[in-house]
C-alpha positions as CSV (number, residue, x, y, z in Angstrom):
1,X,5.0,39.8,-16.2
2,X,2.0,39.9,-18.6
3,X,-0.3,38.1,-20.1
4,X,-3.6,36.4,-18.5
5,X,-3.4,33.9,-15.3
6,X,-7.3,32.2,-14.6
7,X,-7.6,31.4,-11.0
8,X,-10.6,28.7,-10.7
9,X,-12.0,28.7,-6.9
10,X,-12.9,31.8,-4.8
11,X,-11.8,30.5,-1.5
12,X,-8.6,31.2,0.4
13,X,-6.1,29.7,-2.1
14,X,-7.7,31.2,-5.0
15,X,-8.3,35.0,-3.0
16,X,-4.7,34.8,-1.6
17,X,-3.4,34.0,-4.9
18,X,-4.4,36.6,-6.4
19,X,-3.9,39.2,-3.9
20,X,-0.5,37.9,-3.9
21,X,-0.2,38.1,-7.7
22,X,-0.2,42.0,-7.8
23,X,1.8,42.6,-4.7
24,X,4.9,40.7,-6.8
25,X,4.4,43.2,-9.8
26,X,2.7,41.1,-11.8
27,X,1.0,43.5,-14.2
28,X,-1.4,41.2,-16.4
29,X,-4.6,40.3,-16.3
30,X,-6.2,38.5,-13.5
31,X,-9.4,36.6,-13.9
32,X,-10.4,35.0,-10.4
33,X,-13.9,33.2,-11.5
34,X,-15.8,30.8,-8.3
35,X,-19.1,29.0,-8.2
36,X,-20.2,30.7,-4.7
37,X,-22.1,33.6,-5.2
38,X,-20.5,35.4,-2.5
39,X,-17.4,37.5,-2.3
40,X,-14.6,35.4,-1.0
41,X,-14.8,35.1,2.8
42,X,-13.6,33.4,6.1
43,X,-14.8,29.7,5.8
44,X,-13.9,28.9,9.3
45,X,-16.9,31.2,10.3
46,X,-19.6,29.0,8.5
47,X,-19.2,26.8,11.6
48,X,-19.4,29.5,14.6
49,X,-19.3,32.8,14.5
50,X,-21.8,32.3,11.1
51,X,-24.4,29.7,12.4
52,X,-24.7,31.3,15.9
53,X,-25.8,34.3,14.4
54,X,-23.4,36.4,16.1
55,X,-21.7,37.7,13.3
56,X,-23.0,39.4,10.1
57,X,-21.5,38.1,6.7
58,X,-20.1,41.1,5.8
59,X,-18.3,41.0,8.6
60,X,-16.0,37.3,7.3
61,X,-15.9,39.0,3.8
62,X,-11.8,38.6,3.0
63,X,-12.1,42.2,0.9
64,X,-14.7,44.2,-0.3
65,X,-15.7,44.8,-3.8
66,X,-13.7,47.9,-4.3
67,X,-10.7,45.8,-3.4
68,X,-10.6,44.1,-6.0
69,X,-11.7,46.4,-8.2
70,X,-9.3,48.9,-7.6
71,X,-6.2,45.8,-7.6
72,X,-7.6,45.3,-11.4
73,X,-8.7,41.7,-10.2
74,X,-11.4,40.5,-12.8
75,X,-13.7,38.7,-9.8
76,X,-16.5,36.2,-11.1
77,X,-18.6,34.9,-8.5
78,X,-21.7,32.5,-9.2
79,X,-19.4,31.5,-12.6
80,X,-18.3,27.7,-13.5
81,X,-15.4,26.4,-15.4
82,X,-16.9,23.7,-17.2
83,X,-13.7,22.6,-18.9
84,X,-10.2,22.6,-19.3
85,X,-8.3,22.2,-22.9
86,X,-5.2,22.2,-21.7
87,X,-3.6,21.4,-25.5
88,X,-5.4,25.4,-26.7
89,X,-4.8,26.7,-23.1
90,X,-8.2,27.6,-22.4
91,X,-11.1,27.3,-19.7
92,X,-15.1,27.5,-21.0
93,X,-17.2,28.9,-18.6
94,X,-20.7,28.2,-17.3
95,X,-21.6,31.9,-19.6
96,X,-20.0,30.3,-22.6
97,X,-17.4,32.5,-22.4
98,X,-13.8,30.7,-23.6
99,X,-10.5,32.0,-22.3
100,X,-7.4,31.5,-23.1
101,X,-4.3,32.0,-20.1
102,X,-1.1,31.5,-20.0
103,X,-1.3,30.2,-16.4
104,X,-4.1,28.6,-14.6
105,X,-4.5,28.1,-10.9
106,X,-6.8,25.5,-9.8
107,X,-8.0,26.0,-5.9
108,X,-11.0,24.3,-6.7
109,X,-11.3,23.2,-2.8
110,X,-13.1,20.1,-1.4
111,X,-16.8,19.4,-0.6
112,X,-18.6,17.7,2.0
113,X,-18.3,13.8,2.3
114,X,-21.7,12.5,2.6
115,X,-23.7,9.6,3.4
116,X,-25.8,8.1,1.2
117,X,-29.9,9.0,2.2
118,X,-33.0,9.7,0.9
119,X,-33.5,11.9,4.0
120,X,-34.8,15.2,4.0
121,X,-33.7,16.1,7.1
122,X,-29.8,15.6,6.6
123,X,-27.4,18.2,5.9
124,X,-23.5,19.3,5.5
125,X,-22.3,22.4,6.4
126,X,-19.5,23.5,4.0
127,X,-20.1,26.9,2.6
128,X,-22.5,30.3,3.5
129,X,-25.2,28.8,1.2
130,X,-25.7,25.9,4.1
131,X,-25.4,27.9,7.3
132,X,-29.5,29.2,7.0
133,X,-30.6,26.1,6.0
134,X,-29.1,24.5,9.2
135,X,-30.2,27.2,11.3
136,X,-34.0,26.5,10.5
137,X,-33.5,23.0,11.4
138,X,-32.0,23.8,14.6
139,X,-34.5,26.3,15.4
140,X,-37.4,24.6,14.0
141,X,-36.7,21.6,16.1
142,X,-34.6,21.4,19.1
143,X,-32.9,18.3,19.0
144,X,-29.8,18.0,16.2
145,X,-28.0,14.5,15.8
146,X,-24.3,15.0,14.7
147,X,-22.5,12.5,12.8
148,X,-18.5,12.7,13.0
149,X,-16.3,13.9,15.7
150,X,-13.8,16.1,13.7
151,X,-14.0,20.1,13.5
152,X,-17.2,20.7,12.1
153,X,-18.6,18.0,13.9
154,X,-17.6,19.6,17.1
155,X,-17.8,22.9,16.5
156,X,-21.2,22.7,15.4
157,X,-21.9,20.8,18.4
158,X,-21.1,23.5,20.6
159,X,-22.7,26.2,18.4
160,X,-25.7,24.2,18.3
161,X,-25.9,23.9,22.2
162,X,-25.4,27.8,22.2
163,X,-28.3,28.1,20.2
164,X,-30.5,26.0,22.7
165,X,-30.8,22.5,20.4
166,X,-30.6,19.2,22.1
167,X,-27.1,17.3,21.0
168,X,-25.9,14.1,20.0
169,X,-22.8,13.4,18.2
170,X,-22.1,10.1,17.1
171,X,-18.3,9.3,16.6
172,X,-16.8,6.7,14.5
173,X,-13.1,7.1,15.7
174,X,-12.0,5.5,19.1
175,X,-11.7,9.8,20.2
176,X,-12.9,13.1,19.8
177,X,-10.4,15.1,17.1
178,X,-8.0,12.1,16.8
179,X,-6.4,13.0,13.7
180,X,-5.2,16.7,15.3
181,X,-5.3,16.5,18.5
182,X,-3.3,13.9,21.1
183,X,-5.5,11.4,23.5
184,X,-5.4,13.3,26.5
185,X,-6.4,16.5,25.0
186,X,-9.5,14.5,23.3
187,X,-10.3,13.3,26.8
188,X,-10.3,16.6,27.8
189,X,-12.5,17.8,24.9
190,X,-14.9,15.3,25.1
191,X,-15.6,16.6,29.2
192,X,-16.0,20.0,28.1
193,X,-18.7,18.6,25.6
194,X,-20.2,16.4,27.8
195,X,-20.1,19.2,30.6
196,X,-22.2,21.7,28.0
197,X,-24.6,18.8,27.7
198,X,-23.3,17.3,24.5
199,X,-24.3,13.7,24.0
200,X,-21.0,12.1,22.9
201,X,-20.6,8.8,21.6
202,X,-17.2,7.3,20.4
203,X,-16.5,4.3,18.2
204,X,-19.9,4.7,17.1
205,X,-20.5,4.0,13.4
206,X,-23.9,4.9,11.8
207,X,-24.9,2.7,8.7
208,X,-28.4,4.3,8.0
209,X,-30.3,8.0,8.5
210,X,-33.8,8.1,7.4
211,X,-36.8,10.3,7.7
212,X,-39.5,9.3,10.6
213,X,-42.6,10.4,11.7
214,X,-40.3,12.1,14.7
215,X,-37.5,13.1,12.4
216,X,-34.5,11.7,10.8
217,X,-33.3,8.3,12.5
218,X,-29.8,7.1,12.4
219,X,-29.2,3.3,12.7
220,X,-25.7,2.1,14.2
221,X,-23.7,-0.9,13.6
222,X,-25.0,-2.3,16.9
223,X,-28.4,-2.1,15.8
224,X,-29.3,0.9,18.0
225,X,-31.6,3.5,16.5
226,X,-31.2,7.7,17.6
227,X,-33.5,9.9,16.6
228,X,-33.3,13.8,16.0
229,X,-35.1,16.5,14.4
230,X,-32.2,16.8,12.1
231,X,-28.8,15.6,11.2
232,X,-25.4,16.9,10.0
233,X,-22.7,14.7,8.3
234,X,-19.9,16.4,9.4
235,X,-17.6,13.3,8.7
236,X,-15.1,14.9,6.5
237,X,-14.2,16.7,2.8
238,X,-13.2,15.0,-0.8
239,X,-11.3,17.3,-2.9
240,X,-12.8,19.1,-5.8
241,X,-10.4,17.2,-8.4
242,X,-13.7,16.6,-11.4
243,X,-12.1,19.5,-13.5
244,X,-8.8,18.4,-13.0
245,X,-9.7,14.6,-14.0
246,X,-11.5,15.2,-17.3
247,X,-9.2,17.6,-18.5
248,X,-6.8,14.6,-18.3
249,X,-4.6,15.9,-15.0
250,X,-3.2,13.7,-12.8
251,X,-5.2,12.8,-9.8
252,X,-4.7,10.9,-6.3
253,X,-6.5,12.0,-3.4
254,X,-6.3,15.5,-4.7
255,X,-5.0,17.3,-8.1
256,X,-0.9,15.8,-7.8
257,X,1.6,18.7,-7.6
258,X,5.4,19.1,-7.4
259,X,7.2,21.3,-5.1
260,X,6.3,24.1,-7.0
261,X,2.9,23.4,-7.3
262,X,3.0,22.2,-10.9
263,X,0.5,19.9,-12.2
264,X,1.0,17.0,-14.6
265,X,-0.3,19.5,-17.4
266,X,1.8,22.4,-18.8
267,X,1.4,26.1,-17.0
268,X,-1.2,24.4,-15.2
269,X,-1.0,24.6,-11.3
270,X,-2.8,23.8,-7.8
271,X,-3.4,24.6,-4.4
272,X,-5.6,24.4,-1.5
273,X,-8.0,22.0,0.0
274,X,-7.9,20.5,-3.9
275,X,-4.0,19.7,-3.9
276,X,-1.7,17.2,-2.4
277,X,2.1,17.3,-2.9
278,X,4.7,14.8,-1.6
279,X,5.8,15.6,2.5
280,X,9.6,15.3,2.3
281,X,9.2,15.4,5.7
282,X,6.7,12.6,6.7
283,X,7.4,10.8,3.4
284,X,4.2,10.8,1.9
285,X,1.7,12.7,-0.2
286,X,-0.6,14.7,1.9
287,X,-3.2,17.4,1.0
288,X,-3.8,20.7,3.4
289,X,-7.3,20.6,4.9
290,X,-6.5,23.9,6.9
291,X,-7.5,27.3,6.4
292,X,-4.0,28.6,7.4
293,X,-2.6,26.0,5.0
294,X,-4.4,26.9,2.1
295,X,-3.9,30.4,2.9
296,X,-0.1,30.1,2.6
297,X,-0.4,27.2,-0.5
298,X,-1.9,30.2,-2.1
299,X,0.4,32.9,-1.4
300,X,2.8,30.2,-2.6
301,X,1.7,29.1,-6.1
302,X,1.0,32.4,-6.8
303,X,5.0,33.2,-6.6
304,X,6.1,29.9,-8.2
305,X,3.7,31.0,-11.4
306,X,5.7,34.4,-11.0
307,X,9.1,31.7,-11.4
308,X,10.2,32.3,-8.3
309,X,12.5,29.9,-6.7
310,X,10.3,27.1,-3.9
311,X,8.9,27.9,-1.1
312,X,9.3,26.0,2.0
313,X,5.9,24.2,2.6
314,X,4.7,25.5,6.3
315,X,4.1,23.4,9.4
316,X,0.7,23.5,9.3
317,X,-1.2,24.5,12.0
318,X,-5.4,26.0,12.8
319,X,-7.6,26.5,15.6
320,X,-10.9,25.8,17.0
321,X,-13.3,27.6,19.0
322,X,-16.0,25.1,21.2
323,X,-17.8,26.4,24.3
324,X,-16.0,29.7,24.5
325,X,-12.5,28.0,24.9
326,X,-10.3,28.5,21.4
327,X,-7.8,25.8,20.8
328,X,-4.9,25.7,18.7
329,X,-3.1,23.0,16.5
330,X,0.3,22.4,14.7
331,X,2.4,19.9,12.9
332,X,1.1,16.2,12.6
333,X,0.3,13.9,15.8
334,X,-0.2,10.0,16.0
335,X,-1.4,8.0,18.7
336,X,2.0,6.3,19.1
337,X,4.0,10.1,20.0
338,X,5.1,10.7,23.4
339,X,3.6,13.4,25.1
340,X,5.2,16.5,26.9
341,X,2.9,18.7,28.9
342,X,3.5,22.3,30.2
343,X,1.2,23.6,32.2
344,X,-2.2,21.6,33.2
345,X,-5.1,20.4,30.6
346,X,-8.1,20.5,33.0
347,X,-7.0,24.6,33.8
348,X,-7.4,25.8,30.5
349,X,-3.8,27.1,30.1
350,X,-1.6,24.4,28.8
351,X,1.0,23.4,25.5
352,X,1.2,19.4,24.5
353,X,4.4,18.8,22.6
354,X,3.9,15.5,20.6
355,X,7.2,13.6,19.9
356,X,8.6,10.8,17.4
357,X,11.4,9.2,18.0
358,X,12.7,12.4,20.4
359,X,11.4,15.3,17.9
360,X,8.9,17.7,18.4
361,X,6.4,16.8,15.4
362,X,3.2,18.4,16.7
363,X,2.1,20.5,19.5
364,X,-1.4,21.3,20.8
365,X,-1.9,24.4,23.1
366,X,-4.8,26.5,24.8
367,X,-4.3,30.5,26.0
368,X,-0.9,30.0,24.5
369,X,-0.7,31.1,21.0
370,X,2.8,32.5,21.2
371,X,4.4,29.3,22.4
372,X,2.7,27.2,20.2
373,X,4.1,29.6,17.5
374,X,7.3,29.1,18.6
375,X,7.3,25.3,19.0
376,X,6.0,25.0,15.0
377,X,9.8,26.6,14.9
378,X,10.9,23.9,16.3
379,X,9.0,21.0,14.7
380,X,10.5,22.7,11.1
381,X,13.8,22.6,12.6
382,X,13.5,18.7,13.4
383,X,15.7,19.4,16.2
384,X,15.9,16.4,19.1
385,X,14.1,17.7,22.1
386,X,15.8,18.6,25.0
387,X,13.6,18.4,28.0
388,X,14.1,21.5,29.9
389,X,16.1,24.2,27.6
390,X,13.6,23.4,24.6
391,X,10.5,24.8,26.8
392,X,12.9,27.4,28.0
393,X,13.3,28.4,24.6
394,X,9.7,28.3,23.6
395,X,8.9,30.4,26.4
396,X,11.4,33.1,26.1
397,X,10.0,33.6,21.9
């Protein structure tokens, strides 16, 4: 329980694991080094409570400075790793500075997909560094064009409409939050949008944004032009695998890891945003793009570094906030599940059960937190679904 474990990323993976670290005895040193500047915060805030200006940053900091100083955490914010030997066992920082570990975490995370532009006038929104820069555009213009209808994309729409700009979001999929969220819930989303005065536009594919005279133009595969006095491409992350690639790692979608979050290089291990590991359950590699996920990934490879036997991988599961209404999400839902509804979607105050082939695989839920809790019991239990004593049971937890 000695020695030196390097944890590279400052997010939740990386904060958790090493939080997680000393409250399993381990008594060596911890050096936990990220290229934000910032202490390690809530990242889900960037996209709310952040950009409306509601909340202060020290406010979404995860722990203060004395936190980790007094849990003898070695924090380095603003530092780079700029390469892994993993035949010496050591990491060169952006200071010069080599160290050697015994174990090394990578939660390097995931950045912004972009589109390629010359625009000035386009941004991401990804971290605290890009929450003021989209402020001024919002408030220096009025009028913000959106591309992408995931989270960010719609949670930005509904802060942005808070803050007074003009809205358009531009959607490539056939449906508002598709890949989380069932069709009749995105129907339902998309009202609540379109009710705030949100301009939505489904199956809408940009292929251009430049800068005009009036500000930044998107072009769409139908040849329509939209014009805005600024853009976001909210249209999805790409891991943060570069590290992990030229140190010679094995990489697909996302640094590859086992069960107990092992990487293709010896004492080297993953998590977050920047992993994927093989779903038993779904049969398939999949990476976590969840804030809860990461959070438990991290807590988890943290213990398996430790030697401690697997941990079960977590439904996983967030939330959203749009428009005052919070939202929350579990398990995995396709197009093709069947649908149960308790409660009714245009009151506010329902849970959607998605099903495959008779078992509960996701749910979707709003004022209902507890039941959704309870019905991510279920879907881990891949029990068949039984109409009537299942929501009985979900109720009753």
């Amino acid at each position: 329980m000695s020695g030196r474990i390097v944890i590279v990323g400052t997010g939740v993976a990386g904060a958790t694991a090493a939080q997680t670290l000393r409250r399993e005895g381990y008594a060596g040193e911890i050096v936990l080094v990220g290229a934000e500047p910032d202490l390690p915060y809530r990242r889900p805030a960037v996209s709310k409570e952040l950009l409306a200006g509601t909340t202060p940053f020290q406010r979404v900091v995860l722990r203060p400075v004395k936190f980790w100083t007094d849990s003898a955490v070695d924090l380095r914010p603003a530092t780079r790793v700029r390469a892994i030997d993993t035949d010496s066992a050591t990491v060169r920082l952006s200071t010069g500075e080599v160290l050697g570990y015994d174990s090394l975490l990578l939660a390097t995370g995931a950045r912004a997909r972009t589109i390629d532009t010359a625009s000035t006038r386009v941004h991401t929104l990804r971290t605290q560094a890009d929450v003021a820069t989209l402020q001024g555009a919002i408030d220096a213009g009025g009028s913000l064009l959106i591309i992408g209808g995931g989270l960010i994309g719609c949670e930005v729409a509904a802060t942005a409409r808070g803050l007074g700009a003009e809205v358009t979001l531009l959607n490539s999929g056939p449906a508002l939050l598709d890949r989380i969220v069932p069709q009749a819930v995105s129907d339902l989303v998309r009202e609540i949008h379109v009710e705030h005065g949100v301009m939505v536009e489904n199956s809408t594919t940009t292929t251009q944004l430049v800068d005009t005279a009036d500000g930044v133009t998107a072009t769409t595969t139908d040849g329509r032009t939209i014009t805005a006095t600024a853009a976001l491409v909210a249209i999805g992350s790409v891991p943060d695998t570069a590290l992990a690639e030229s140190a010679g790692i094995a990489v697909n979608d996302g640094i590859i890891i086992d069960q107990h979050y092992r990487t293709s290089a010896p004492a080297v291990f993953a998590a977050g945003d920047a992993a994927t590991g093989f779903n038993p359950r779904r049969g398939e590699f999949e990476r976590g793009q969840h804030w809860n996920t990461a959070m438990s990934d991290g807590a988890a490879a943290a213990k398996a570094i430790l030697g401690h036997p697997a941990t079960p991988a977590e439904i996983p599961w967030g939330w959203t906030d749009q428009h005052g209404l919070s939202m929350q999400f579990a398990g995995w839902i396709h197009p093709h599940d069947d649908l149960v509804i308790d409660g009714d979607l245009n009151s506010g105050d329902f849970l959607a059960i998605a099903l495959e082939n008779g078992r509960p695989v996701g749910a979707v839920a709003m004022a209902r937190p507890r039941e959704l809790r309870a019905t991510r019991t279920l879907i881990a239990a891949g029990a068949p679904w039984s109409p009537s004593s299942s929501l009985d049971l979900v109720r009753s937890r």
